[in-house]
C-alpha positions as CSV (number, residue, x, y, z in Angstrom):
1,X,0.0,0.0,0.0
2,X,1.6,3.2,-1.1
3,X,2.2,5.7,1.9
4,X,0.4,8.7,1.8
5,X,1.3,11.8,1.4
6,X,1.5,14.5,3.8
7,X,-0.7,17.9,3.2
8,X,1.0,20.8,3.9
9,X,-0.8,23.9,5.2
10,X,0.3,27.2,3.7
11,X,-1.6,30.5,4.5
12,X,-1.2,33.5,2.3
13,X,-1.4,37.3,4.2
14,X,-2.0,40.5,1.9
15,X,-2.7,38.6,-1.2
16,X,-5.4,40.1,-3.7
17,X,-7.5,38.0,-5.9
18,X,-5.4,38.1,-9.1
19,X,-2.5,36.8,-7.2
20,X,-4.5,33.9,-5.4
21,X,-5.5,32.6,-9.1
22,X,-1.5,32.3,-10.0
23,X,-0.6,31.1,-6.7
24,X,-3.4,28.2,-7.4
25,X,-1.9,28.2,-11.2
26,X,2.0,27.7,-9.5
27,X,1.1,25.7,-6.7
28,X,0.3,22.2,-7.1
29,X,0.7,19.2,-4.6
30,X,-0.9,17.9,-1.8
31,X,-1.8,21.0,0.1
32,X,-4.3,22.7,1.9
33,X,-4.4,26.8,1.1
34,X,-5.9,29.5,3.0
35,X,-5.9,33.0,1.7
36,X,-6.4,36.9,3.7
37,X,-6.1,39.8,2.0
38,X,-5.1,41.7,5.7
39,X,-1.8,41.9,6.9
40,X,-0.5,39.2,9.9
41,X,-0.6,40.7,13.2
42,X,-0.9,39.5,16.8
43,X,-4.5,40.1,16.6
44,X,-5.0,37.4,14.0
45,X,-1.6,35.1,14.5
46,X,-4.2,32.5,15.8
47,X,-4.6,32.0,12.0
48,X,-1.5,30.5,11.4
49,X,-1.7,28.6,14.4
50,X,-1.3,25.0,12.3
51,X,0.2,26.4,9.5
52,X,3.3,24.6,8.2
53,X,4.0,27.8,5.5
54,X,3.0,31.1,5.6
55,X,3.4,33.7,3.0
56,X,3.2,38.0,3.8
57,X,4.7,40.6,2.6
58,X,6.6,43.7,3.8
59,X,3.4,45.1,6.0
60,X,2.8,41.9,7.9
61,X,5.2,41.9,11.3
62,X,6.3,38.7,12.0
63,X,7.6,39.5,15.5
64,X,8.4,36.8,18.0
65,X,5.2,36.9,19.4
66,X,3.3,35.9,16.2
67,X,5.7,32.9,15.7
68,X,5.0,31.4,19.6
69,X,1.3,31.6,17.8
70,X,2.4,28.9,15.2
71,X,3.7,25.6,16.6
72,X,3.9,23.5,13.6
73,X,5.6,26.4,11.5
74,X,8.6,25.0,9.2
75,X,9.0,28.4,6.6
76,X,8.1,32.1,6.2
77,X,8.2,33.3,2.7
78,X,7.5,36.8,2.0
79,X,6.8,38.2,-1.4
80,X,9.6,40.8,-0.8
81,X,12.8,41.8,-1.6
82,X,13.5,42.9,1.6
83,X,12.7,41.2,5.0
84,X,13.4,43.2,8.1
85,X,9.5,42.9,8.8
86,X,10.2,39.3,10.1
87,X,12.6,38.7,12.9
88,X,14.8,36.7,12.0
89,X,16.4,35.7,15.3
90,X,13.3,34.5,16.6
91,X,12.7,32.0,13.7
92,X,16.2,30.5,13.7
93,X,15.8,30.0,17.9
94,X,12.4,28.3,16.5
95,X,14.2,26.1,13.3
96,X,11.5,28.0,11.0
97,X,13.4,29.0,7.7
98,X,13.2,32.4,5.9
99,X,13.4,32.9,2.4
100,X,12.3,35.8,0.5
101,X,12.3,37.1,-3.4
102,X,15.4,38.8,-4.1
103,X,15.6,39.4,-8.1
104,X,11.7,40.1,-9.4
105,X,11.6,43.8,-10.2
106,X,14.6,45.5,-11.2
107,X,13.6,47.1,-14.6
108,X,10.0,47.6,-12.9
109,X,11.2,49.7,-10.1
110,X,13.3,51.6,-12.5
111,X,11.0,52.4,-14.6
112,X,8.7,53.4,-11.7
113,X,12.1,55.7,-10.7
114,X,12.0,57.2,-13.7
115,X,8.4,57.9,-13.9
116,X,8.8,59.9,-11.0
117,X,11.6,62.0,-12.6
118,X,9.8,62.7,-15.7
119,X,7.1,63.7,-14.2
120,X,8.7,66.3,-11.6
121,X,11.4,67.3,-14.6
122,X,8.0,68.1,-17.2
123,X,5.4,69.0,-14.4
124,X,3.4,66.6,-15.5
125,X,1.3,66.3,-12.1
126,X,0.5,69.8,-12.2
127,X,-0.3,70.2,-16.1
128,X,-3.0,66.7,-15.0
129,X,-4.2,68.9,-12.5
130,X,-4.9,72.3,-14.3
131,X,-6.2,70.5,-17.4
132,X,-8.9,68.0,-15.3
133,X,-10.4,71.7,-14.0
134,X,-10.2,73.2,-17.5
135,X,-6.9,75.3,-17.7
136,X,-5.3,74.5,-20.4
137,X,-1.9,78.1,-19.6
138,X,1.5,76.6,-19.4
139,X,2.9,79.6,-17.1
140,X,4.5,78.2,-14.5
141,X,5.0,74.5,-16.2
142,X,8.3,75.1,-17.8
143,X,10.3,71.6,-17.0
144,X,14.1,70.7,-17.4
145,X,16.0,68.8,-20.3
146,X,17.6,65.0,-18.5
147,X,20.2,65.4,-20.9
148,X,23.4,66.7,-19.5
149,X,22.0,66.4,-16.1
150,X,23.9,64.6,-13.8
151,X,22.0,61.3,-11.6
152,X,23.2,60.0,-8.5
153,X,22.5,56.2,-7.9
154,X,22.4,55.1,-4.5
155,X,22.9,51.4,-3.8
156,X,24.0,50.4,-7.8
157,X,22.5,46.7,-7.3
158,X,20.2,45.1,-9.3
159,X,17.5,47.7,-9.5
160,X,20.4,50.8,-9.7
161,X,22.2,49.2,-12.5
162,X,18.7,48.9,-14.2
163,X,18.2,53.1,-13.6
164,X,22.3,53.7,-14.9
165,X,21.5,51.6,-18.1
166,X,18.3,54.3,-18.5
167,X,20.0,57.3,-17.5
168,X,22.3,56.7,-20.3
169,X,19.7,56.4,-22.7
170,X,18.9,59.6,-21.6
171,X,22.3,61.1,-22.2
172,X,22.7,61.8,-18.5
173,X,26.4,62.1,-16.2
174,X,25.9,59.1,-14.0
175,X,27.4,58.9,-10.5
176,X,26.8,56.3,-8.2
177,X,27.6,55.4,-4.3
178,X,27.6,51.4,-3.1
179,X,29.6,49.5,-0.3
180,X,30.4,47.3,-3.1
181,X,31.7,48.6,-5.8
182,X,31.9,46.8,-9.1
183,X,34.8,48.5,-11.6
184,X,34.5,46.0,-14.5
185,X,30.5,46.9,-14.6
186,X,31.6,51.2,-14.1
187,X,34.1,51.0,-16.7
188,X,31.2,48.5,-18.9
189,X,28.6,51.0,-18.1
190,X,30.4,54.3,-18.1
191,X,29.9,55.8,-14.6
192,X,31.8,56.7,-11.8
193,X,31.4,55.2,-8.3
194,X,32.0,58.5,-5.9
195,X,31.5,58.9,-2.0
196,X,27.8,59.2,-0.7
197,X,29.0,63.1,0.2
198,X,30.5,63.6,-3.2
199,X,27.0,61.9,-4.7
200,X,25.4,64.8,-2.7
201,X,26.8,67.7,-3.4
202,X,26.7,67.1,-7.3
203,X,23.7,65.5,-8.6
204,X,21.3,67.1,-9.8
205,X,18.8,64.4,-9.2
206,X,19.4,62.1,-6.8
207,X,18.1,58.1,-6.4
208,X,18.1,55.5,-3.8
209,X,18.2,52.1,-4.4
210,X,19.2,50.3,-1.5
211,X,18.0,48.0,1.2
212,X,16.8,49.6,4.9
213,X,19.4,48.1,7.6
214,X,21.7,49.2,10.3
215,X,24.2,50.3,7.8
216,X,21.8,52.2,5.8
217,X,19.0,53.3,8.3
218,X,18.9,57.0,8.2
219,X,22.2,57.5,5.8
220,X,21.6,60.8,4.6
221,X,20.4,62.7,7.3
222,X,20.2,66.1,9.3
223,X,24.3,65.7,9.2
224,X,24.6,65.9,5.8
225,X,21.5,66.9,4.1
226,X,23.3,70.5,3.9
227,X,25.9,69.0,1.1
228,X,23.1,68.6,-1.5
229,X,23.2,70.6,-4.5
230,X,20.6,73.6,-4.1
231,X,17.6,72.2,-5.8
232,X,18.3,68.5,-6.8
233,X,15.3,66.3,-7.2
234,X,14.9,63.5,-4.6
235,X,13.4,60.5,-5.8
236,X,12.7,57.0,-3.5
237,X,11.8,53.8,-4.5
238,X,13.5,51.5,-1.8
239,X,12.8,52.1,1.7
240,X,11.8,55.2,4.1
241,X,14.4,54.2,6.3
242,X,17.4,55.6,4.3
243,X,16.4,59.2,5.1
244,X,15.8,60.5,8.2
245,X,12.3,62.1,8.3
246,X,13.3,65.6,9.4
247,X,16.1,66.0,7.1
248,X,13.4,65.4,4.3
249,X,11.2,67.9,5.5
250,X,13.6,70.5,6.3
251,X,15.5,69.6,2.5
252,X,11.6,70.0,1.0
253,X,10.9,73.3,3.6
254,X,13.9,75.2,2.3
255,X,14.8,74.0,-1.2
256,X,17.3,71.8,-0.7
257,X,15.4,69.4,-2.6
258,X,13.9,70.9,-5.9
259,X,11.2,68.2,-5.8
260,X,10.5,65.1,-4.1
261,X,9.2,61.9,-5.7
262,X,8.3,59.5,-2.8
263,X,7.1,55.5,-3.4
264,X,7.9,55.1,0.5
265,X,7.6,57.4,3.5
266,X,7.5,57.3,6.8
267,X,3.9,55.8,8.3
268,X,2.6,54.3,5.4
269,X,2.1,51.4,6.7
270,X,-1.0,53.3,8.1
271,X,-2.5,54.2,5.1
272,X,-5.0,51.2,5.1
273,X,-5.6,52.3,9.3
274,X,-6.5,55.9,8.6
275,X,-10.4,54.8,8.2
276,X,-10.3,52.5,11.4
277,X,-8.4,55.6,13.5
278,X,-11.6,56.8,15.8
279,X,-12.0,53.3,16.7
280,X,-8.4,52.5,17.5
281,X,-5.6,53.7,20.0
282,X,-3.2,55.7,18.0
283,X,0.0,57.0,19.2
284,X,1.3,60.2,19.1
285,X,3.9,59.0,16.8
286,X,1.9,57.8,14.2
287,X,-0.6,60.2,14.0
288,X,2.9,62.7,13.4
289,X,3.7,60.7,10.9
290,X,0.6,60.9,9.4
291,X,-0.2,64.6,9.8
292,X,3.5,64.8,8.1
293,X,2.7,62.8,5.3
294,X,-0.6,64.8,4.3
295,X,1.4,68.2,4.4
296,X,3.3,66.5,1.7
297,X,1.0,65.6,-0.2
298,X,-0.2,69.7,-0.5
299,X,2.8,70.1,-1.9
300,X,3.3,71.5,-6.0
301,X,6.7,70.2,-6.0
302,X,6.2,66.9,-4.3
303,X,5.0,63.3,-5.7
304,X,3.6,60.7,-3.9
305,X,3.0,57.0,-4.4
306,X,1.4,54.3,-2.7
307,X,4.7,51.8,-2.8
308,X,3.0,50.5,-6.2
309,X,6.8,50.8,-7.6
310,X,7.1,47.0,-8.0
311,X,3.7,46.5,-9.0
312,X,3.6,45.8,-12.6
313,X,1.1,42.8,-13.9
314,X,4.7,41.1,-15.3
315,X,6.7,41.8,-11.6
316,X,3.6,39.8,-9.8
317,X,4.0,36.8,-11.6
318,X,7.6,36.4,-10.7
319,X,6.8,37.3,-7.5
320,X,4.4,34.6,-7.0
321,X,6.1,32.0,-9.1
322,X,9.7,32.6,-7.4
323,X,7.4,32.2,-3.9
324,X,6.7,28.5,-5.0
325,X,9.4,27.9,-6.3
326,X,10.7,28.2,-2.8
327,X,7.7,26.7,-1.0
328,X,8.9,23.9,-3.6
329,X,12.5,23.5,-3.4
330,X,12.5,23.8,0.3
331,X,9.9,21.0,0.8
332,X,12.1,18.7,-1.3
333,X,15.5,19.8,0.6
334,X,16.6,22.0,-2.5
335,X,18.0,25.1,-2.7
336,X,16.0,27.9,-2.7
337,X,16.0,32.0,-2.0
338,X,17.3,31.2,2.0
339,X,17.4,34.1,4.5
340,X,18.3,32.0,7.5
């Protein structure tokens, strides 16, 4: 008699329908799925209580707490790049693996990138905005040439290398700032790796691209904010972390920074709470953040996205397909995307 096989239990956090039908497309076997489109929290970690997977992604916190919640838990996977939402130290004590997606969007993001430079080099927000109420005057909507103009890349990985390659087509003077520089791929791709404060003082549009850690938390700052080039455009597509929150508002007060294109800022992981906030205990801290981020959003000079830089209909599929593929490899004691 043939031995039967063991059903695994995987439960999926923040997951919207489209992405449910690819994950049931991907993911074949003997398994039992369960689906939530809210984030994992303490308040619901009884949901994973008997879960053998689960899957979230970067606003789910999978704190120590929530995995005491799970006792039969063998991986977390998160459809992320980045994974300092889960703590990591908790799940080794516990034998739980991590894995996570690290190549899925590198031309997306940098196409988002330059989305967000185009439109605060053309003025593109505010022509939208006139035109939808009827005003069709260009005073005031006089934009910049890219050509000639000089980008700094922050973090020139994956996704960086992606925004050099663009810049060039462009006809832009590329500067970029890593902890591991590459020479064979700066002489390949014709740019110069510089110092962060160097990077600073002579872009004229400035982009980060780097992961949020304790080497990067809050690397440009109210220390050195002061070195960047009197009206350089900011742009962010990686992580709110990287800049400390009053140096971006005093660099946006003063006209430090020209403009601001922002795919991440600080309390966004609110965004979703905002509705729920008379019913709720809010703390001081948030609700600054909050009251922060809408003063931004008044702003002419200022764009603002809902961290919708990796979301591209192509992006998603690798995202999902690359989860299985661990969910897949790890059950079968293969390698796969391993944090710890």
């Amino acid at each position: 008699m043939a031995k039967k096989e063991k059903t695994i239990k995987v439960v999926f956090f923040e997951i919207t329908p489209p992405e449910k039908a690819i994950v049931k497309r991907f993911l074949k076997g003997n398994f039992i799925m369960e689906f939530y489109p809210d984030k994992l929290t303490e308040e619901n970690a009884h949901l994973i209580k008997d879960a053998d997977i689960i899957s979230v992604f970067i606003f789910s916190k999978v704190t120590e707490s929530v995995l005491t919640k799970a006792r039969k838990l063998q991986l977390v996977t998160t459809r992320s790049t980045g994974f300092n939402h889960i703590n990591l130290v908790a799940a080794q004590k516990r034998n739980i693996s991590v894995c996570n997606v690290p190549y899925y969007g590198e031309n997306t993001v940098a196409e988002h990138t330059f989305a967000l430079i185009l439109a605060l080099s053309r003025n593109l927000h505010k022509a939208y905005t006139r035109t939808v109420m009827g005003n069709f005057s260009i005073e005031g909507l006089r934009g910049f040439d890219l050509k000639g103009k000089t980008i700094g890349i922050v973090g020139a990985g994956s996704i960086g290398v992606h925004v050099i390659k663009m810049a060039q087509g462009f006809g832009m003077k590329i500067l970029a700032f890593d902890v591991k520089p590459n020479h064979i791929l700066e002489e390949v791709l014709d740019f110069s790796y510089v110092s962060l404060e160097e990077l600073l003082s002579k872009s004229d549009i400035i982009s980060l691209h780097c992961p949020d850690n304790e080497q990067t938390r809050y690397m440009i700052n109210m220390g050195n904010i002061g070195l960047v080039k009197k009206g350089a455009l900011f742009i962010n597509t990686a992580r709110s972390g990287l800049i400390e929150p009053s140096a971006l508002y005093h660099a946006i007060d003063t006209g430090i920074f020209g403009g601001a294109g922002l795919d991440v800022f600080e309390g966004e992981d609110l965004m979703n709470e905002e509705n729920q906030m008379l019913s709720k205990n809010v703390s001081l801290e948030h609700l600054e953040a909050i009251m922060k981020r809408n003063i931004l959003l008044r702003r002419e000079n200022v764009i603002i996205t809902p961290h919708m830089a990796f979301d591209s209909i192509e992006a998603i599929e690798r995202i999902i397909e690359t989860t299985v593929n661990n969910i897949m490899q790890y059950l079968k004691g293969e390698s796969f995307y391993k944090v710890v």
